[in-house]
C-alpha positions as CSV (number, residue, x, y, z in Angstrom):
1,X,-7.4,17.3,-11.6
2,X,-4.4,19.4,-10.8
3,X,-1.3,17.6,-9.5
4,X,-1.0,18.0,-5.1
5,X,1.7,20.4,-3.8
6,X,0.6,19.6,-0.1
7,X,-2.3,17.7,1.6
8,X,-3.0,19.0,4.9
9,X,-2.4,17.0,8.3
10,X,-6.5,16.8,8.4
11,X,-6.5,14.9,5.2
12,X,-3.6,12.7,6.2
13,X,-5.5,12.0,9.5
14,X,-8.6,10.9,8.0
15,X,-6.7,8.6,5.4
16,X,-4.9,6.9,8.3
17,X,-8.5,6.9,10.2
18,X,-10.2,5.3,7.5
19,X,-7.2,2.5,6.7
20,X,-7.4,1.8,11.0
21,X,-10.8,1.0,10.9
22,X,-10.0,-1.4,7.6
23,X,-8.1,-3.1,9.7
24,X,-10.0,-3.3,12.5
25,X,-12.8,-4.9,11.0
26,X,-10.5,-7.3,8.8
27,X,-9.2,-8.5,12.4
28,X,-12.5,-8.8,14.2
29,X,-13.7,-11.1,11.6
30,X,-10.3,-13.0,11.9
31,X,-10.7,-13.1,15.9
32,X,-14.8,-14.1,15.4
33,X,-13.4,-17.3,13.5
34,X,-10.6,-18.0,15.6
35,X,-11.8,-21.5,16.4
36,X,-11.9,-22.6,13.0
37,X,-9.6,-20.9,11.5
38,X,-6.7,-24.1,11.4
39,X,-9.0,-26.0,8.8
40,X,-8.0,-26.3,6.1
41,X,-10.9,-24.8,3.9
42,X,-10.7,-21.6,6.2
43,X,-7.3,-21.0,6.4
44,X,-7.2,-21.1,2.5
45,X,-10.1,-18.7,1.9
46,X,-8.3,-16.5,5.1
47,X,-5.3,-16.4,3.1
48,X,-6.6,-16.1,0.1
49,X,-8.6,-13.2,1.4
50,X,-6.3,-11.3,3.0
51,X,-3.4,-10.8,-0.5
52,X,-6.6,-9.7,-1.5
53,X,-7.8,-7.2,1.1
54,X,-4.5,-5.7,1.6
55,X,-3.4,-5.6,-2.3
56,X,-6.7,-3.5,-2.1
57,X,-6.4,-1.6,1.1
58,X,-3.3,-0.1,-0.8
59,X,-5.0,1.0,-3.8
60,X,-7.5,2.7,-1.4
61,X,-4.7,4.6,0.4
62,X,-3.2,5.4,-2.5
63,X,-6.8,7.0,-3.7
64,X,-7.1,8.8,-0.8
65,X,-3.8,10.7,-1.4
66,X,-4.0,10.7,-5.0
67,X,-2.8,13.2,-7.6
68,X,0.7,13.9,-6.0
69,X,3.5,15.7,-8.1
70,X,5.8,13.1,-9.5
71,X,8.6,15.0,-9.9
72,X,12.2,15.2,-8.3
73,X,10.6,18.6,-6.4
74,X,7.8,16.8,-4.9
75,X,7.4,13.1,-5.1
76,X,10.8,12.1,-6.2
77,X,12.2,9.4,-8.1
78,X,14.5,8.2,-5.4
79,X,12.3,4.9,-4.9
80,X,10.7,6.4,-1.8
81,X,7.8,4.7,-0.5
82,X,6.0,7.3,-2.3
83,X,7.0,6.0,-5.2
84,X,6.7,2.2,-4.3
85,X,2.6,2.9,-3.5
86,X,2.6,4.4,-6.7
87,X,4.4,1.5,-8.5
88,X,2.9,-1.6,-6.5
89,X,-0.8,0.3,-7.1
90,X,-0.1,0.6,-11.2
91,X,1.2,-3.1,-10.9
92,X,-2.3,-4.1,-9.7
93,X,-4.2,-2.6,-11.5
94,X,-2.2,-2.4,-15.3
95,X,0.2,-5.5,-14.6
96,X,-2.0,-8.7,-13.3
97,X,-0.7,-8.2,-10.1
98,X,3.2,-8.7,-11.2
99,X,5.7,-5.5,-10.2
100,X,6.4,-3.6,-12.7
101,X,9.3,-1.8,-13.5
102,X,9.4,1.9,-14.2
103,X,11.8,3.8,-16.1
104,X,12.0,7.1,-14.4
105,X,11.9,5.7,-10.4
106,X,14.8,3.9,-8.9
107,X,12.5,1.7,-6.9
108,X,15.7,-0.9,-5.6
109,X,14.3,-4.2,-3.8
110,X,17.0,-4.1,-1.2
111,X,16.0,-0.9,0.1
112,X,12.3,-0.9,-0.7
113,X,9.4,-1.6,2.0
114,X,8.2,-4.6,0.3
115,X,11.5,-6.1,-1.1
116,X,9.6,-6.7,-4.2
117,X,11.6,-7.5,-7.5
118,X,10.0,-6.2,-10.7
119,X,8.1,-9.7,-11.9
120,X,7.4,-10.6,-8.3
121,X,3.4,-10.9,-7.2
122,X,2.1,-8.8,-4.9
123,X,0.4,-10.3,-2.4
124,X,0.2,-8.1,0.4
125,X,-0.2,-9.6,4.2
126,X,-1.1,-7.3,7.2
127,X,2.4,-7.1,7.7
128,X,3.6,-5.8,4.7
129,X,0.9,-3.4,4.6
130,X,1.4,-1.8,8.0
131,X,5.1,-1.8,7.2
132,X,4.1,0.0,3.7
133,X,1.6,2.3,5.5
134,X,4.0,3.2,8.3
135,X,6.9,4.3,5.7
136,X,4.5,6.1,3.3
137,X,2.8,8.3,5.6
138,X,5.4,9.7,7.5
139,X,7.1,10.5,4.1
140,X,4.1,12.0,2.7
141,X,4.0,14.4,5.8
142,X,7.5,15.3,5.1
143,X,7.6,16.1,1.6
144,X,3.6,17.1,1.1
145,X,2.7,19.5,4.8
């Protein structure tokens, strides 16, 4: 596959559409056990459950926009949320889960979306994943339409 000069708005519509209704179903099925949800055995498989849904969720936007130019032109290697999805997504899958470092983006934790620290686990929560979302689309528009 040839690397992504642009995606158009349709595509980035649909990407966000499909990661809304993720969401939405992940918290219906947190409201439907709202009564149980303090003991103990739930709470851990909730938590449990949802670094795992939301590590995941990210790989899945990340497919959905996949095959973007990763050069200074395009992507940049400014440590842009761009490049954070990027980095956080290769951690997952090629680093057990730990953030990795990568030589050619400047992915600081200070002024990242995640404040990750290269070693750190990722273990996203809805949170950090609508934070990550809500900086990565907006950048994609800007440097991909």
């Amino acid at each position: 596959m040839l690397g992504r000069k642009n995606y158009a708005a349709e595509e980035i519509d649909q990407a966000k559409g499909a990661l809304d209704r993720q969401v939405s179903a992940d918290d219906q099925l947190i409201d439907a056990i709202s009564g149980v949800a303090e003991e103990p055995k739930v709470k851990a498989a909730c938590e449990s459950f949802e670094s795992q849904f939301f590590n995941n969720l990210t790989l899945f936007l990340y497919r959905y926009l996949v095959h973007r130019l990763p050069g200074a032109d395009f992507e940049g290697k400014d440590g842009n949320p761009l490049n954070e999805v990027r980095i956080v997504c290769d951690s997952l899958i090629t680093n057990k889960g730990k953030l990795r470092a990568d030589k050619q983006i400047k992915l600081a934790p200070e002024r990242s979306v995640l404040k990750l620290k290269v070693g750190d686990s990722i273990s996203l929560t809805e949170t950090g994943f609508d934070r990550l979302t809500r900086a990565f689309l907006p950048e994609l528009k800007r440097r991909f339409s």
